[in-house]
N, C-alpha and C positions, 0 to 999 in steps of 0.2 A: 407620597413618600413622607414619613413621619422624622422629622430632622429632631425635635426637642419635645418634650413632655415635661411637662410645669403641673404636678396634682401632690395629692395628698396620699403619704403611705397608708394603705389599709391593711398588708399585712407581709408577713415573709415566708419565705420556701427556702429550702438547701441552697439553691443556686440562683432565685430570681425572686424580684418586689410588686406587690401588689400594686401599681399606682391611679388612687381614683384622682381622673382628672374631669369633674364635673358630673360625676354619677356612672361613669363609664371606667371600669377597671380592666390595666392592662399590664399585662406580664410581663416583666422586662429583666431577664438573664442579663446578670453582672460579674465581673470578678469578683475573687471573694473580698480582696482590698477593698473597692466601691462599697459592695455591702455592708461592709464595717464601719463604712464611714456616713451611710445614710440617717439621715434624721429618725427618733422613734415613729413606731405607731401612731396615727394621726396630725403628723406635722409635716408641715410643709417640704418639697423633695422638688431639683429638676434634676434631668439627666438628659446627655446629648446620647442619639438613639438612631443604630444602625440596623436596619429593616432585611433580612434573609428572605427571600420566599423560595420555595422550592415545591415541586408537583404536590408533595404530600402535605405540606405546612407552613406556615408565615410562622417567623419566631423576630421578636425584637430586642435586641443588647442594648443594656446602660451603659454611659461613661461618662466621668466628671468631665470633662470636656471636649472641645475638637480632636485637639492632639492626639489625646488616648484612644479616640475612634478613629481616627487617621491611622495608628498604629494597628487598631488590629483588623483595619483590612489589609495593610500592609504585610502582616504578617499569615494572612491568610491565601497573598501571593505565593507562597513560597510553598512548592510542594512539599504533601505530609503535615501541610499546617492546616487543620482546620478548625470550627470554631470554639471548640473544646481547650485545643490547646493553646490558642492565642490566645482565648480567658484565663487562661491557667498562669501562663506569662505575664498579661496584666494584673493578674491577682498577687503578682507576688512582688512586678516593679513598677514604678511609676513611667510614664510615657518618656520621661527624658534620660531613666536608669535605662530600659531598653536600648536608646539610640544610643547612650555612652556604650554598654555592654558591645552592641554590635559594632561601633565606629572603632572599639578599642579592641576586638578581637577576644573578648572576654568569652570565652565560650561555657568554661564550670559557670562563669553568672546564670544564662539560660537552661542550661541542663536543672537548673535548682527547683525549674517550674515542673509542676506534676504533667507525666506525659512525656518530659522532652528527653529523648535520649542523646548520646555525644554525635549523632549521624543529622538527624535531624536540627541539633543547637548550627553545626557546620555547616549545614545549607543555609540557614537562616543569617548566620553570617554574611556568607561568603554570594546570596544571592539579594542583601538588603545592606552592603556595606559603603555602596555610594548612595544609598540616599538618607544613612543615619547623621551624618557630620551636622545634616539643617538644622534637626533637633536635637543634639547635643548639647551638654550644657559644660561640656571639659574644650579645653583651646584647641587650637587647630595644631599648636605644636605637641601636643601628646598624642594627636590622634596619629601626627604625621610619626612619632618616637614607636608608638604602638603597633602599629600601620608596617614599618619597615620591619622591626623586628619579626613581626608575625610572616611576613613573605621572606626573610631573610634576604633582604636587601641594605640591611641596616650596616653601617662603619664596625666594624670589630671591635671600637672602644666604646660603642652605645651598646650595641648586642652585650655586651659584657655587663658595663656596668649595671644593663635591665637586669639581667639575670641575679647578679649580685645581690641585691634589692630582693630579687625576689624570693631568691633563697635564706634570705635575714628574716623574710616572712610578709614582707608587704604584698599587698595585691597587685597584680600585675598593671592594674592602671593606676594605682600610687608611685611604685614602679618607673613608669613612664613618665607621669607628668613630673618626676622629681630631675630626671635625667634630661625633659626636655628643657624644664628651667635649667640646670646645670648647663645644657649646653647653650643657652640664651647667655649666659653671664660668661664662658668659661670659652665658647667659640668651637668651631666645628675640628678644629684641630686638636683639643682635647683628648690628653689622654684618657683611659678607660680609670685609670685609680684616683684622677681630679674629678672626673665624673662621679664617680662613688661619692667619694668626701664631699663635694658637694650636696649631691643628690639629698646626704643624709642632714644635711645642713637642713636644706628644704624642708626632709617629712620632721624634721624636730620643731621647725615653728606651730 
């Protein structure tokens, strides 16, 4: 099993890099973010590298790191995900916008990647949403503000003031982390219009 590749770029394709590592070149299908970000023609390239074999073909993926390959077998759990389109997802976000996207219920986030339609973003959710919060990079009280809202379990003065928010035009996870701060300073008893005034306190820093 081929864990890392440490060579030299020799050349590029639409979707994958030449990489000679010691005379020996191998193909190694990336997102297209990765690809942009690899070193030119003849200089130095690692990539952490996740190995497929199937009856007909051995294919090997790039990723800047564990995470990102963590992610996209993660995402390739998930029925109707297959390798196409978890590159397409990585190609467009980085390994810890994925887990915010799915910890916060952000579903137009993934829909944005080529391939994903609004059926498939909602599986990917709703079948990867306990194990995104690890690699998260948003707090645990947004995901928890996020979280309620999206099952509608959320206080009638939070569900509000999200919506508020997000009809002023923030994103639904600015949104949430504004009202979860709000309700950090303001208390669970808070009405939904200190929530607001708050909230917007927050996205003006």
């Amino acid at each position: 099993m081929i864990g890392k590749l440490k060579g030299v770029v020799d050349s590029y394709g639409d979707d994958y890099v030449l990489l000679d590592v010691q005379g020996v070149c191998y193909q190694v299908h990336c997102p297209s973010r990765i690809l942009q970000q690899l070193p030119r023609v003849g200089e130095a390239g690692v990539l952490a590298i996740e190995t497929i074999v199937r009856e007909d073909m051995i294919r090997l993926y790039g990723f800047n790191d564990d995470a990102e390959r963590e992610w996209f077998r993660m995402l390739m759990t998930v029925q109707g995900v297959g390798a196409k389109v978890a590159l397409g997802i990585l190609g467009i976000m980085k390994a810890s916008e994925v887990a915010n996207a799915i910890a916060l219920g952000d579903k137009t986030a993934i829909t944005r990647a080529p391939g994903v339609g609004k059926r498939v973003a909602e599986r990917i959710v709703a079948e990867l949403k306990n194990k995104a919060p690890a690699f998260a990079s948003v707090d645990e009280g947004t995901i928890t503000v996020a979280s309620s809202v999206q099952e509608n379990v959320a206080s009638r003065p939070v569900a509000d003031a999200v919506s508020a928010l997000t009809n002023l035009g923030y994103a639904p996870a600015q949104a949430s982390g504004a009202v979860a701060a709000a309700l950090k300073a303001a208390g669970e008893d808070a009405t939904a219009e200190k929530l607001i005034r708050l909230g917007l306190k927050e996205l003006a820093v």
